[in-house]
C-alpha positions, 0 to 999 in steps of 0.5 A: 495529529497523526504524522505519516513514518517512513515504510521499508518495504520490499519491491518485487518484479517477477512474473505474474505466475511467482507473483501469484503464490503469495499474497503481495502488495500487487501494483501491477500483473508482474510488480508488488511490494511486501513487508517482509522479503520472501523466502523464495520466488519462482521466477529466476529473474525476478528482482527484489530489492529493498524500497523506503520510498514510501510514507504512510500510516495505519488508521483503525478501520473507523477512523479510515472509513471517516477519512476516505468517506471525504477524500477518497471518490472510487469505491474500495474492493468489499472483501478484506483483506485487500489492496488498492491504489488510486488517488486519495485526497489528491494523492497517489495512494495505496492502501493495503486494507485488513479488517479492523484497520488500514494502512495508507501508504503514498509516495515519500515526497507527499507524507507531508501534504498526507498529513495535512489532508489527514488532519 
């Protein structure tokens, strides 16, 4: 059985323009998260700050489209790599989308109720 691990990943605000420079987990216009802490943001306010708020996992891509095919009833972007957020299974999710695999991420509380529903 798959079990969901705790995520460090980085929580950015700055403006939409920063944002735009690199490719970022977008959650919102001026909000992202990212694996790794940027070398620099062009925005002298920006926040960045450490964020293990999250649970999640990595499926292969065969594997994800079985799972999402059942719990995951908004249509997912076409090209890739891409993110998306929405609910899957019932969960507040996002999914950050690469060719031959996906990640699921869903806020720290619900990595187990993910891996219920994963199973």
């Amino acid at each position: 059985m798959r079990v969901p691990e705790r995520f460090r990943l980085i929580h950015i605000v700055a403006s939409p323009a920063a944002l735009d420079k690199a490719e970022y987990l977008r959650i919102a216009p001026d909000e992202a998260l990212a694996f790794a802490a940027p070398e620099s943001i062009d925005d002298p306010y920006a926040i960045v700050e450490p964020d293990d708020g999250y649970a999640g996992l990595w499926l292969d891509a065969q594997e994800a489209e079985k799972f999402l095919a059942r719990a995951c009833e908004w249509e997912l972007p076409p090209h890739r790599p891409a993110f998306a957020q929405g609910a899957v299974a019932g969960l507040p999710a996002k999914l950050w989308i690469e060719r031959d695999r996906m990640l699921i991420l869903v806020p720290a509380p619900y990595a187990a109720d993910l891996e219920e529903r994963l199973a």
